[in-house]
N, C-alpha and C positions, 0 to 999 in steps of 0.2 A: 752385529749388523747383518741385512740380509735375509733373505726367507730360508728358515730350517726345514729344509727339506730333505728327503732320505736321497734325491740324485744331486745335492748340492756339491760345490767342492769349493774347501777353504781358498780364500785368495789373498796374499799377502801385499800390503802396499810398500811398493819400488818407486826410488827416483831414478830415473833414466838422464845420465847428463849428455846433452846435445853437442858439446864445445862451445865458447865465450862467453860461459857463466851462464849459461842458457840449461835448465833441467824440467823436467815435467816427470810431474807422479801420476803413477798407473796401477789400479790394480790386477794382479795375472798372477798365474803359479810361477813361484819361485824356482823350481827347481824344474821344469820344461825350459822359463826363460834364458838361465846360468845354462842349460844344456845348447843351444841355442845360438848362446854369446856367451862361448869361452872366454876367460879372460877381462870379461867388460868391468866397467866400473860402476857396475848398477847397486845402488845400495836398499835395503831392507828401512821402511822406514821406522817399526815398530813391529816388534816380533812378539806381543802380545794383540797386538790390534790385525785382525781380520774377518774376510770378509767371505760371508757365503753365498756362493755364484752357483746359479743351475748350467751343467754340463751341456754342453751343445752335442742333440745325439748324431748327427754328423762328424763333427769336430771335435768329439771330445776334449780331453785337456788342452789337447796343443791348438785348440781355436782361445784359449786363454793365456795362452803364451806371449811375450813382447818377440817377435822373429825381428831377424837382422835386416831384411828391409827395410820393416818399418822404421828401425832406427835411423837407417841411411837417407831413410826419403825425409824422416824428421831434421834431422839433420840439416840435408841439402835445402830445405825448405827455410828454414830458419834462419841460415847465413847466405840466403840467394836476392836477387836484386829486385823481385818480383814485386809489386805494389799490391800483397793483398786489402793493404787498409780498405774499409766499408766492401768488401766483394762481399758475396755470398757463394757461400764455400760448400760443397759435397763431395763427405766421407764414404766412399762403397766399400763391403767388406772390411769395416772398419776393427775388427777384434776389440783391444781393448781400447781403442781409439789416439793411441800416440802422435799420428800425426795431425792428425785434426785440433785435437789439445794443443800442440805447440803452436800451429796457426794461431789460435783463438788466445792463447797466452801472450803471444809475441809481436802479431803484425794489425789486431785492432780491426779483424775484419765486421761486417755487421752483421753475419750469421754464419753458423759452421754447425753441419747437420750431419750426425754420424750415424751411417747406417748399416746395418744387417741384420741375420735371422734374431727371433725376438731372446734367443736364449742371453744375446749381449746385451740387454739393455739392463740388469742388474749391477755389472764391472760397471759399464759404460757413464753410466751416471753418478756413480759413486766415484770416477777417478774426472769427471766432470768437475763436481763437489769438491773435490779434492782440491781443486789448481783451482777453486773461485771462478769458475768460466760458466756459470748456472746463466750467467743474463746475454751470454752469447753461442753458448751450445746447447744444442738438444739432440736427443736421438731421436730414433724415426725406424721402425722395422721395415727391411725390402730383402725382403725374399725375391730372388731374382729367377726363380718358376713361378710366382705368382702374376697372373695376367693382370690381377686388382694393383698390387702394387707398381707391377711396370706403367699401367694407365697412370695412375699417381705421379709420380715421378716423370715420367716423361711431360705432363701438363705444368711444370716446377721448374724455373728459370734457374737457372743457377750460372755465376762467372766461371769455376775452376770446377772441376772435379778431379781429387784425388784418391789412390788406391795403392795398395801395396802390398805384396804374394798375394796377386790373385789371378797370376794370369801363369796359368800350367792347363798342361792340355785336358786333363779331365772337368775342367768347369766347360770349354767349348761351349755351347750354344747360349746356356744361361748367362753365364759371364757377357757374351757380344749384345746379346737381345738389352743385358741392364745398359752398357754402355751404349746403345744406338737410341735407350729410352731416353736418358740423363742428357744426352748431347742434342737431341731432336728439338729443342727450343730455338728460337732467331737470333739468341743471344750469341747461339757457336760458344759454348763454353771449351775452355784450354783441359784438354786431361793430360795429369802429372803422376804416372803410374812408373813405381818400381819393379822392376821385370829383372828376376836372376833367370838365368837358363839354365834348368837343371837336368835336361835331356834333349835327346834328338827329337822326340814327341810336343815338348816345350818351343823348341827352336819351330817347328812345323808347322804348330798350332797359331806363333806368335804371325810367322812370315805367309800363311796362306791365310787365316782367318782376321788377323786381328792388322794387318796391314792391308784387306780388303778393304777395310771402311775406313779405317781414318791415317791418315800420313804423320810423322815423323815433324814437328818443326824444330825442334831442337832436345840435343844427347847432355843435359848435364853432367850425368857422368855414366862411367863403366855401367850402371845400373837404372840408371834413370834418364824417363823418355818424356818430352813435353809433346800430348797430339792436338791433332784436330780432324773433325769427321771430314773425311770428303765429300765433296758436296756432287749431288748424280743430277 
């Protein structure tokens, strides 16, 4: 599977279990993931079956990795009381797209658009494929330095927007500009972004840049924040 290319890099398909018999398969490197998430209960679904993915030259391997946000926010997402049925849903900086997956598997939303640089849309559609969510997910490349895409996207209505490790201080400007685009519709879409703090430049970035524009409506938990843009 996959385009044989000399920058490719093999990706193994994982079941990631959410809790209440809830799981979604992904494909990502195996062993960034397991480093990642010690401990987890992620299992290998076919150790002859994989898949070749082009390396993101930014991100290298670890932008194909499941990180432990995403799991958290999948998670929190999956057994929370939110009424996604029929929304339309956006994915930002979606890697391999685990939470979007579980939305579109679990809660019957009527579209779930996962997006980032174009090097993800090989995984992305393939762990799409995977869970049968072909008639309610797509991907969509946004590159969030591109002024084409940010017009794009910010003319694109959407109920939720969600993300997860994406918010550390070296994204700063790009990061805000995607989320002022995504939210900029009259719809006021809910953003449901997982946020570790992994430095005092993190904590900086979050509390002077990213609490400029949109407020706090509620802390699911230790890690995850529901916003909304403030309106000026």
């Amino acid at each position: 599977m996959g385009n044989n290319t000399s920058s490719a890099h093999a990706l193994s398909l994982l079941k990631v279990p959410l809790g209440h018999h809830h799981s979604v398969m992904v494909y990502a490197d195996e062993v960034a993931t397991r480093r990642e998430n010690p401990g987890s209960e992620i299992e290998v679904m076919d150790e002859a079956e994989k898949l070749l993915c082009p390396i993101d030259p930014e991100g290298g391997v670890v932008a194909l990795a499941v990180w432990p946000g995403a799991i958290e926010l999948s998670i929190a997402l999956v057994s929370s009381s939110i009424n996604f049925s029929q929304a339309r849903i956006l994915e930002i900086g979606c890697g391999v797209g685990l939470p979007g997956i579980s939305l579109a598997k679990y809660f019957g939303p009527k579209e779930v658009v996962l997006s980032d640089r174009g090097s993800a849309r090989t995984s992305v559609e393939a762990s799409i494929a995977s869970n049968n969510q072909q008639n309610v997910c797509r991907f969509e490349t946004f590159d969030w330095g591109s002024s084409t895409d940010l017009k794009t996207f910010s003319s694109t209505t959407f109920d939720y927007i969600i993300g997860s490790e994406i918010v550390y201080a070296e994204e700063q400007a790009p990061l805000i500009n995607a989320l002022l685009a995504v939210s900029s519709s009259a719809s006021h879409p809910r953003i449901i972004l997982s946020y570790r703090n992994r430095s005092e430049a993190d904590e900086s970035y979050f509390n002077s840049e990213i609490l400029k524009y949109f407020k706090i409506e509620e802390k699911i938990s230790e890690n995850i924040f529901i916003f909304s843009r403030k309106l000026v």
